[in-house]
TISEGU-580371 format. One line per 4 residues: for each residue x, y, z of C-alpha. Coordinates in steps of 0.001 Angstrom, whole numbers, padded with zeros to 6 digits. Example, Ala and Ser with C-alpha at 12.3 -4.5 7.8 and 13.67 -1.06 7.14 Angstrom:
BEGIN
012300:-004500:007800; 013670:-001060:007140
***
This chain:
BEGIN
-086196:010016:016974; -084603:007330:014527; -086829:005315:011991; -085753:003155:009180
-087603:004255:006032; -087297:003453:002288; -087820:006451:-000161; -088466:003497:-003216
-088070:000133:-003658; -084943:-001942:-004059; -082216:-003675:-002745; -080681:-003201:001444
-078951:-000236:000131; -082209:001519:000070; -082706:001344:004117; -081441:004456:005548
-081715:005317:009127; -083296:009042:009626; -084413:011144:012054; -088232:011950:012181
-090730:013462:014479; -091520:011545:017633; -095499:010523:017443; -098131:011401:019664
-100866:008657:020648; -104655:009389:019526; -107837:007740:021354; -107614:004278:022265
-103561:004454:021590; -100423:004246:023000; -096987:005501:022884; -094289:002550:023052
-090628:003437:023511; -089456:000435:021457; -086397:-001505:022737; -086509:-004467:020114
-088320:-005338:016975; -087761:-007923:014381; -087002:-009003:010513; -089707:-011002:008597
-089230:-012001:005430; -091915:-009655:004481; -090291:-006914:005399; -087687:-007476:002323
-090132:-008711:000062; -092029:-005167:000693; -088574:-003215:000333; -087866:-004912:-002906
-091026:-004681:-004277; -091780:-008121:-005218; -094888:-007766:-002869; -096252:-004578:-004178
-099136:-006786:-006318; -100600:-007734:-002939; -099340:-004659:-000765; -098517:-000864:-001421
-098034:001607:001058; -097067:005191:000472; -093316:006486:000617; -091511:006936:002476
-091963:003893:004269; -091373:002763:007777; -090870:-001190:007160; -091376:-003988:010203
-094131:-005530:011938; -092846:-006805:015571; -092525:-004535:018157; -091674:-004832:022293
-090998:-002086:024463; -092485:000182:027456; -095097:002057:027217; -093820:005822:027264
-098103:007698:027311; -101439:006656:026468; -104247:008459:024482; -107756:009016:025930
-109429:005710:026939; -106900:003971:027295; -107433:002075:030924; -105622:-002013:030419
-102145:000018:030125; -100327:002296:031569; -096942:004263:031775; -094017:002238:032442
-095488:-001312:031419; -093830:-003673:029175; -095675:-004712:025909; -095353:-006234:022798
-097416:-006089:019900; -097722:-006993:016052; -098301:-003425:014281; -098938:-005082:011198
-097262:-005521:008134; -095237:-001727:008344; -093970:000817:010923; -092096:-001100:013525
-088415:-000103:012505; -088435:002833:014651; -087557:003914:018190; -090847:004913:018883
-094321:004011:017730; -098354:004700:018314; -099813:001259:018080; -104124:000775:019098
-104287:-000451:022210; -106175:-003652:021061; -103763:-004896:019588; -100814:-004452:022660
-100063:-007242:025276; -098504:-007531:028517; -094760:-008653:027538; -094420:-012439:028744
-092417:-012377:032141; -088855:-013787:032042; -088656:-012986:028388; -085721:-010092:027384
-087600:-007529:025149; -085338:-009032:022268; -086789:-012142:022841; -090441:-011015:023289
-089950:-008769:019751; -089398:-012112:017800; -092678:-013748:018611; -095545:-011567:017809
-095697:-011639:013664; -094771:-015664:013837; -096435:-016378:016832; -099911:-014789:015572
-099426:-016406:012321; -098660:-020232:013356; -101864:-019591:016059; -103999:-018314:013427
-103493:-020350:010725; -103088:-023586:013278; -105969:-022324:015298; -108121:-020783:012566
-112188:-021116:013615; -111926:-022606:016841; -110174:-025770:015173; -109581:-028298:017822
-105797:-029787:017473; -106094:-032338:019786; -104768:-035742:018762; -104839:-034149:014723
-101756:-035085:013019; -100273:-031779:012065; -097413:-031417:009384; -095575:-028106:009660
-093627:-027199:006331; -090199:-025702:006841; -089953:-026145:010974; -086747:-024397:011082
-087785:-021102:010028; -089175:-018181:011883; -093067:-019269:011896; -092277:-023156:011633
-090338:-023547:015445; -093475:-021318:016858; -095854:-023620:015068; -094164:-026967:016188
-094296:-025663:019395; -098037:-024025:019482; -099530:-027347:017988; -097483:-029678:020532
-098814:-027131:023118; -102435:-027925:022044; -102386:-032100:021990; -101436:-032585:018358
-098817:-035128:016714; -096314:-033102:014231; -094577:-033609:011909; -092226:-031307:010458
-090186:-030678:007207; -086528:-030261:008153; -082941:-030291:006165; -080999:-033299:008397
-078687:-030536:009509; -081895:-029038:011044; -083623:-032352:012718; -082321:-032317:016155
-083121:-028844:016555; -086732:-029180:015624; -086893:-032495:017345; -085970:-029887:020149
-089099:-027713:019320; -091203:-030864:020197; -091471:-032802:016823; -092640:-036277:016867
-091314:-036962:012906; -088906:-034848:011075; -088936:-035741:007221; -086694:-034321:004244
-088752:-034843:001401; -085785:-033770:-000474; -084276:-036554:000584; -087328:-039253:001246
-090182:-039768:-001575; -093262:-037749:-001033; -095081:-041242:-002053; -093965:-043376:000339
-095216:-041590:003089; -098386:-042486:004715; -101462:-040142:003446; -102503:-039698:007070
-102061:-035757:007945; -105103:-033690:008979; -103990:-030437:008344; -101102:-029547:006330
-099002:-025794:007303; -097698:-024621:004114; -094943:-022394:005401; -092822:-022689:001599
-095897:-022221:-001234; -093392:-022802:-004163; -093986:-025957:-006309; -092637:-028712:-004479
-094771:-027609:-001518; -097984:-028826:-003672; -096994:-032265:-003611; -097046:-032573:000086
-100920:-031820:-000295; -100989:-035764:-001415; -100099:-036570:002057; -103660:-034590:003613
-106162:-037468:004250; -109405:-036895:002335; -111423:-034253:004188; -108121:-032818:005729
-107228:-029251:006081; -104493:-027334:003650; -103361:-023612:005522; -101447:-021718:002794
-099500:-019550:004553; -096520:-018634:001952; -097479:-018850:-001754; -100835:-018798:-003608
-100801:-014044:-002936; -104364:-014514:-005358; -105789:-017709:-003554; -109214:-017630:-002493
-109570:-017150:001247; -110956:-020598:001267; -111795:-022673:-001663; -111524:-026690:-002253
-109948:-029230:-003873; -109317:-033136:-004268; -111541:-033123:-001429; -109174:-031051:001124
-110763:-027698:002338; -107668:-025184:001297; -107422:-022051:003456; -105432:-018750:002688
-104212:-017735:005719; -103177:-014189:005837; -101797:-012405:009579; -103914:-009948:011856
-102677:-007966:014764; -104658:-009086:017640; -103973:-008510:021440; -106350:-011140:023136
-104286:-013613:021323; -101253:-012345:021807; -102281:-012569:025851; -102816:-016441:025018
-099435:-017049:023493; -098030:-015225:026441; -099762:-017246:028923; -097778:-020812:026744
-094275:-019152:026898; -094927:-018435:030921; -096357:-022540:031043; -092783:-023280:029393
-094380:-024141:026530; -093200:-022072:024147; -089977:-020301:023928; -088655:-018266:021205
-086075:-018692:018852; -083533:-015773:018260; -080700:-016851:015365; -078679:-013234:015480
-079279:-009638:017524; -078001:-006308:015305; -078329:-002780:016247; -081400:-000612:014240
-078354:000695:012091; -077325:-002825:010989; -080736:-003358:009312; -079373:-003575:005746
-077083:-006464:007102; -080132:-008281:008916; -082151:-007928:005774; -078606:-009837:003960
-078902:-012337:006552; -082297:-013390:006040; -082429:-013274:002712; -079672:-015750:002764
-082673:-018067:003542; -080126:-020129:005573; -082028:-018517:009411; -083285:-020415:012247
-085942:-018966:013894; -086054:-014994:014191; -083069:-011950:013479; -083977:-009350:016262
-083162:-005320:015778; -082347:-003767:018950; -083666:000079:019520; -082720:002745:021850
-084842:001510:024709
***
């Protein structure tokens, strides 16, 4: 079979497309056939290297996290799945851009009906994040005044649209050639605070999803009522998991694979409440020229590699 794999860090050049030995599923496993994964910023931050102080994996690498396709065999114990059903799953950080993978079980879920597998393959790494670090401990979003940082980008339009889904007012950080598309998403408020003063804005938000983490992004935290929530999603790699500060409880939100919710955020894009966002569709091949793309910072919503399947 085809994977993409690096051999060492550095720029798109260093993606090559190779043949490797097709996997076999353990216990608790299963074999997909993948038709469609994704590109996360991640993914070039790990090729580069600029990510190896927080992750390192062995080369060669497989790079990717997103992953829908069929499932082609399942290992022993495995009973929720069987041959010939549609899935999608979040792998992790690594080992998606391939035409096959072994993935646990746990982690797989039905793929939502009326999505494409393109489609589907775009929503597990940002849809798991935005419910995670929206959702984190059971937090209850209804009527909570919710600003998503960066709306436009792959996890923002899934969070605008989780935390709408769930009761809660949002407000979103948009360039004005992006408002009416995230207005779109569900947005109550779009703001450019590139544009607008940070100060003049009302110091009413309960919880705050930092979706940037560079140095502007701190002075939003002003805007986080007293006893308000900060999720640190980008920026702050050696933050505490959880720490506080100016009164505001800051949490360091990093993404798990996880099935069961995976199953939930299936269940909103059947409702209609969610659909996903796909910017550009490339061929496994064409990686080096998706990772171009969205390093070019200039994406809405999700690039989507399309496998053999």
């Amino acid at each position: 079979m085809k994977a993409v794999r690096i051999h060492d860090y550095g720029g798109p050049e260093m993606l090559r497309v190779e043949d490797v030995a097709d996997p076999s599923p353990g216990p608790g496993e299963v074999l997909i056939d993948v038709a469609a994964t994704s590109v996360n910023p991640v993914d070039w931050k790990i090729r580069s290297g600029a990510a190896k102080a927080i992750v390192q994996y062995p080369m060669p690498l497989v790079l990717g996290g997103d992953v829908a396709g069929t499932i082609a065999a399942v290992g022993e114990g495995v009973s929720e799945f069987g041959v010939g059903d549609e899935v999608f799953a979040l792998l992790g950080l690594v080992g998606a851009y391939a035409e096959r993978i072994v993935a646990s079980a746990e982690i797989a879920a039905p793929k939502p009906a009326g999505l494409s597998f393109a489609e589907a393959a775009s929503l597990p790494l940002v849809a798991l994040t935005a419910w995670q670090g929206l959702l984190g401990d059971g937090r209850d979003l209804a009527d909570a005044r919710i600003l998503v940082h960066n709306a436009a980008g792959g996890v923002g339009t899934v969070a605008v649209q989780i935390a709408k889904a769930k009761g809660a007012q949002v407000v979103a950080t948009a360039s004005q050639k992006n408002a009416d598309f995230v207005r779109g998403l569900g947005a109550d408020e779009v703001v450019d605070f590139r544009q607008s003063p940070v100060s003049g804005y009302p110091q009413d938000i309960d919880l705050l999803l930092d979706l940037v983490g560079d140095q502007d992004a701190l002075r939003l935290w002003s805007l986080v009522r007293r006893g308000g929530t900060v999720v640190r999603i980008a920026g702050g790699a050696d933050a505490a998991a959880l720490a506080e500060e100016g009164g505001l409880k800051i949490i360091k939100a990093r993404v798990r694979p996880n099935g069961e919710q995976l199953r939930e955020i299936a269940a909103l894009v059947e409702a209609g409440k969610l659909r996903p966002v796909v910017s550009a569709m490339m061929p496994l091949e064409q990686v080096a020229d998706a990772h171009r793309l969205s390093q070019s910072g200039h994406v809405r919503g999700k690039i989507v590699l399309t496998a053999g399947a």
